[in-house]
C-alpha positions in Angstrom: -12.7 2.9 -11.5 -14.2 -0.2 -10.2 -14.2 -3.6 -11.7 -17.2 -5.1 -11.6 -15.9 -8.6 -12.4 -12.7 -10.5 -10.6 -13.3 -13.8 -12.6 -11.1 -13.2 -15.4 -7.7 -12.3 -16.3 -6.5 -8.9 -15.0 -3.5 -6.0 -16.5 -0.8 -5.4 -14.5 0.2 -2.4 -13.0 3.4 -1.0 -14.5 5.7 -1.1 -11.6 4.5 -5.0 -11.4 5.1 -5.8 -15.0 8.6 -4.9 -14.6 8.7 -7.0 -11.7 7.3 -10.1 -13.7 10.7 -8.7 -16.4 12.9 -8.8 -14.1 11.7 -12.5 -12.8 11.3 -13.6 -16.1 15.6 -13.1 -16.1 15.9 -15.2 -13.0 18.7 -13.1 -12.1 17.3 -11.3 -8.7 17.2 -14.4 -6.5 15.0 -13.1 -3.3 16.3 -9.3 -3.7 11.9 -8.9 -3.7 11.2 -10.6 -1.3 9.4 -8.5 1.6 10.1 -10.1 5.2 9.3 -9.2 8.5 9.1 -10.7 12.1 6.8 -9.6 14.6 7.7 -10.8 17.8 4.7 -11.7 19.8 5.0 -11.4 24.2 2.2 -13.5 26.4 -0.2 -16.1 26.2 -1.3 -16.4 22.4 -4.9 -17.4 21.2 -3.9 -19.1 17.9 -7.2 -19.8 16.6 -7.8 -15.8 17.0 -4.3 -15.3 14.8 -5.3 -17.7 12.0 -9.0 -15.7 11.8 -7.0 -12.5 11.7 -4.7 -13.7 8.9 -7.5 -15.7 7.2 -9.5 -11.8 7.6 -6.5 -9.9 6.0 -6.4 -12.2 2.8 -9.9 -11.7 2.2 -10.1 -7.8 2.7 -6.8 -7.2 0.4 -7.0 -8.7 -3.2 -3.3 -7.9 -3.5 -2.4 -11.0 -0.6 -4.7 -13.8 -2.9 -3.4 -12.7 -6.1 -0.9 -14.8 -8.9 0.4 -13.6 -11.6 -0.1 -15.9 -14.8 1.3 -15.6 -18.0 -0.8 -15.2 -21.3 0.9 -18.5 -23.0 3.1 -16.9 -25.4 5.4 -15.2 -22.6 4.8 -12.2 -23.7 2.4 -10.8 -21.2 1.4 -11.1 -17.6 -2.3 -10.9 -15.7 -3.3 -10.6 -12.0 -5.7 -13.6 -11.4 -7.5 -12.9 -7.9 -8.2 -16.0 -6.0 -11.3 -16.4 -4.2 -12.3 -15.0 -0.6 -11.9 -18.4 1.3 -8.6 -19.0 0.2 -7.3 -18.6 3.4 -3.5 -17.7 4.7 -1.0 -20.5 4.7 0.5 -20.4 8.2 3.4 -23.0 9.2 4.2 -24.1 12.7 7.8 -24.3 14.0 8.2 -25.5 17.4 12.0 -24.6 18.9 10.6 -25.1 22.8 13.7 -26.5 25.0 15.6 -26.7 21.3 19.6 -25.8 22.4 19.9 -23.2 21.2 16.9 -21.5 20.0 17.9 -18.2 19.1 20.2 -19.9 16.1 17.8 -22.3 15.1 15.1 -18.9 15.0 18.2 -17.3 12.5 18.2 -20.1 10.3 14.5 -20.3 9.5 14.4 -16.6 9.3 16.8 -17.0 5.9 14.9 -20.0 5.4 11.5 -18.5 5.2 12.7 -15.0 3.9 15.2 -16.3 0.7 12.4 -19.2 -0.4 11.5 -18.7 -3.7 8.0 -17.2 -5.1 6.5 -19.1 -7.5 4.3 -15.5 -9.3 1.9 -18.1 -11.3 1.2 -20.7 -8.7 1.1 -18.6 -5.5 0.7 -17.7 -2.5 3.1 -14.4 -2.7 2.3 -13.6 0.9 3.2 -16.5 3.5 4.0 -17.4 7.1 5.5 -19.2 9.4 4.8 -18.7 12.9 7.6 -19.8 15.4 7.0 -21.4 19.1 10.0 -20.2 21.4 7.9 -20.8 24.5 4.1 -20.9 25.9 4.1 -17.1 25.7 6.8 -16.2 23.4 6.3 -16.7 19.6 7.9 -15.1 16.4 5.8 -14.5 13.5 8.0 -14.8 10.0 5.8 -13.2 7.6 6.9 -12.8 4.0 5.3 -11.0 0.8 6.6 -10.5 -2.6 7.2 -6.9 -3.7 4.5 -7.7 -6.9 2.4 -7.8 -4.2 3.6 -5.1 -1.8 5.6 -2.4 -0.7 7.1 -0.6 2.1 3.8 1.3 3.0 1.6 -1.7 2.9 4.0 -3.2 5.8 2.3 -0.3 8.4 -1.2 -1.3 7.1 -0.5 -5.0 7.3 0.9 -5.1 11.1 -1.4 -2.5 12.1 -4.9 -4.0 10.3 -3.3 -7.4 11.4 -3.2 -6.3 15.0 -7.0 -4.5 14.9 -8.1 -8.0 13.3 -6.6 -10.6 16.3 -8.2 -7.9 19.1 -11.5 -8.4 17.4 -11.3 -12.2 17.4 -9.9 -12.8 20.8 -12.1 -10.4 21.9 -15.2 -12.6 20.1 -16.3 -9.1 18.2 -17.0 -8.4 14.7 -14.8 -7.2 12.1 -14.2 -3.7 13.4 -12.6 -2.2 9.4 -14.2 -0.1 7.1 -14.8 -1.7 3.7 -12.2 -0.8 1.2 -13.7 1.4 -1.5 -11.5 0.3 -4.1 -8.8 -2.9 -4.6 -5.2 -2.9 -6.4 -6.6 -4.0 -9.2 -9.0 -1.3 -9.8 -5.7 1.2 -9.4 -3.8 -0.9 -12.3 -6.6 -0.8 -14.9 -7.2 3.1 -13.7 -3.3 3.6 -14.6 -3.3 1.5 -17.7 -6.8 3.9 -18.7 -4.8 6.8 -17.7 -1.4 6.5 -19.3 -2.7 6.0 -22.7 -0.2 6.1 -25.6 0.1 9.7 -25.7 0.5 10.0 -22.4 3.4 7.3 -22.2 4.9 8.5 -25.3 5.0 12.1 -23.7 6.3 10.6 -20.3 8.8 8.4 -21.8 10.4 11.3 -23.9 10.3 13.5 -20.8 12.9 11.3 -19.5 14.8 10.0 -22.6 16.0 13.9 -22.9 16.2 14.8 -19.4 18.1 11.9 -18.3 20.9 11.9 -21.9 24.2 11.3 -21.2 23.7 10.3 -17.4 26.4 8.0 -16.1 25.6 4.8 -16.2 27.9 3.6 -13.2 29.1 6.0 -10.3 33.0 5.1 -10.1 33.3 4.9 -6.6 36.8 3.8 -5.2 36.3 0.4 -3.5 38.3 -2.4 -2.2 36.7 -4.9 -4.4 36.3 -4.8 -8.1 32.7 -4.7 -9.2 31.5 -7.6 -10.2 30.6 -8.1 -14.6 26.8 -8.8 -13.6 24.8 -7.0 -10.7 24.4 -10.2 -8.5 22.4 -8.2 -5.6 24.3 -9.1 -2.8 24.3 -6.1 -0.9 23.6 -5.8 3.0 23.0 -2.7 5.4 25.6 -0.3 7.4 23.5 1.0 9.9 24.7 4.5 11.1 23.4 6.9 14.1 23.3 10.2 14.1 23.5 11.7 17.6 21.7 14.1 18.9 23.4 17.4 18.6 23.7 16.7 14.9 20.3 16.2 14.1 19.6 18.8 15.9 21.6 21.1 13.8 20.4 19.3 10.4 16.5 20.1 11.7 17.1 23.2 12.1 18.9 24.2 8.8 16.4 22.5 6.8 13.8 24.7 8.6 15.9 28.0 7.4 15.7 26.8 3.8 12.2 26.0 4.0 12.5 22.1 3.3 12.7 18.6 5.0 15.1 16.9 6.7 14.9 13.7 3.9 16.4 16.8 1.5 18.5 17.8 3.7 20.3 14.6 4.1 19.7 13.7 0.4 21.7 16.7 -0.5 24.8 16.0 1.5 24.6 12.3 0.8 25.1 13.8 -2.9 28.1 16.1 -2.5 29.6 12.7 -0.6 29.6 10.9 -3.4 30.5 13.7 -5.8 33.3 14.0 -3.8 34.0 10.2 -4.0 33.9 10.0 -7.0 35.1 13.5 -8.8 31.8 13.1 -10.8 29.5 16.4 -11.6 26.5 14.4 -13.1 25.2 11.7 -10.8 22.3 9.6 -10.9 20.4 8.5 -7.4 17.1 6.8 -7.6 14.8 7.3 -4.3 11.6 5.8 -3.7 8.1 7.8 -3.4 5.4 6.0 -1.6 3.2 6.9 -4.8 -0.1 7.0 -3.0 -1.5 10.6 -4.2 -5.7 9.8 -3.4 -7.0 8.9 -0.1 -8.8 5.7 -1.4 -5.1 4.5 -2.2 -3.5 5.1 1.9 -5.3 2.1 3.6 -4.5 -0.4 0.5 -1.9 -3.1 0.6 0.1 -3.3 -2.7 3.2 -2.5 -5.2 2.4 1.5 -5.4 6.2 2.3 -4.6 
């Protein structure tokens, strides 16, 4: 389904009106916020990375898109900026600073916790950072209304494709995308008409009665009365023998290894907690027609 006009005011897709909810709560601070660094080795044609940026924008909707209340509060639109709006790309020089590599952390958190503004836009924003005549980092940073995990390998890789072409003084070398983000969030608001939600949403009102609400794990701090989202990462490694072993029974059961290890990170926490019924959300990349794979935007 394509839309033949981007002028007016266009429906969110599901996934991003829960986003706009959950913004409209002010309670998830930068928890959406998508960063990333790319760190970029050898002389750097600037002009060449500003095209490529400037190119990105205008192939993907998704990166030139705001999202604008209906007046009342009660609804939320995608309004798609024009073409030429261009990429807003700051400049931080730390050459000869004293210590660079803190001064890089800081505007890292800087760039990364800065808050969106969904109505006023941009959602997707940079800042590209001079450690030396041939060493830069590039802080890039999208909101998840905008994004998702997936659309981070067709950014850096499109992104990369786009600066050869410019250095290189050659034409855009991409294929035309068939169809934009917005097309897919009218298609879905088309396709889960009221029946269809209705039939959806009891689906998973009986499946999911009497789930637990909370898994009481045993912790060293109390929980706190209000989810505040400050979480971080524990990075683990699994060495070689091991996954070895975990490969090779997922083969004999005719799986993958991602349900392998879902599996026994279920039976830890059953066993942490002496619950039967638990309840473990996973993300699915959600992209289930070829015109969708090449497409930045919130599919997750």
């Amino acid at each position: 389904m394509r839309l033949p006009d981007r002028s007016g005011l266009l429906p969110l897709s599901f996934a991003q009106r829960r986003l706009w909810f959950l913004e409209r709560l002010g309670r998830v601070g930068h928890a959406y916020h998508m960063p990333l660094a790319l760190q970029l080795d050898g002389r750097l044609d600037g002009d060449a990375l500003r095209a490529a940026l400037d190119a990105l924008v205008a192939r993907h909707e998704a990166l030139r898109t705001r999202i604008v209340g209906d007046g009342d509060g009660d609804e939320a639109f995608q309004q798609i900026d024009p073409p030429g709006v261009g990429f807003p790309l700051r400049h931080d020089d730390l050459t000869g600073h004293a210590d660079a590599p803190a001064a890089l952390a800081r505007l890292q958190q800087e760039e990364s916790t800065a808050r969106f503004d969904l109505a006023a836009g941009p959602l997707f924003r940079g800042r590209l950072v001079i450690l030396a005549p041939d060493r830069h980092v590039l802080l890039l940073t999208m909101h998840h209304i905008v994004s998702d995990g997936w659309s981070l390998g067709i950014l850096t890789r499109e992104l990369g494709v786009l600066y050869a072409a410019h250095h290189d003084g050659r034409p855009d070398p991409l294929p035309p995308l068939p169809i934009q983000y917005a097309d897919y969030a009218t298609w879905q608001r088309h396709w889960l008409t009221n029946d269809t939600l209705t039939h959806q949403e009891n689906y998973w009102r009986h499946h999911l009665t009497d789930a637990p609400t909370l898994l009481h794990l045993p912790t060293d701090r109390p929980r706190p009365p209000e989810q505040d989202h400050h979480g971080a990462h524990l990075p683990i490694t699994i060495d070689p023998d091991l996954t070895t072993a975990l490969k090779t029974l997922t083969t004999r059961h005719s799986g993958t290894l991602y349900m392998t290890l879902l599996t026994a990170w279920t039976i830890v926490l059953s066993r942490l907690t002496g619950q039967h019924d638990l309840t473990i959300g996973t993300p699915t990349a959600n992209r289930r027609h070829t015109e969708l794979e090449n497409l930045i935007g919130f599919f997750v």
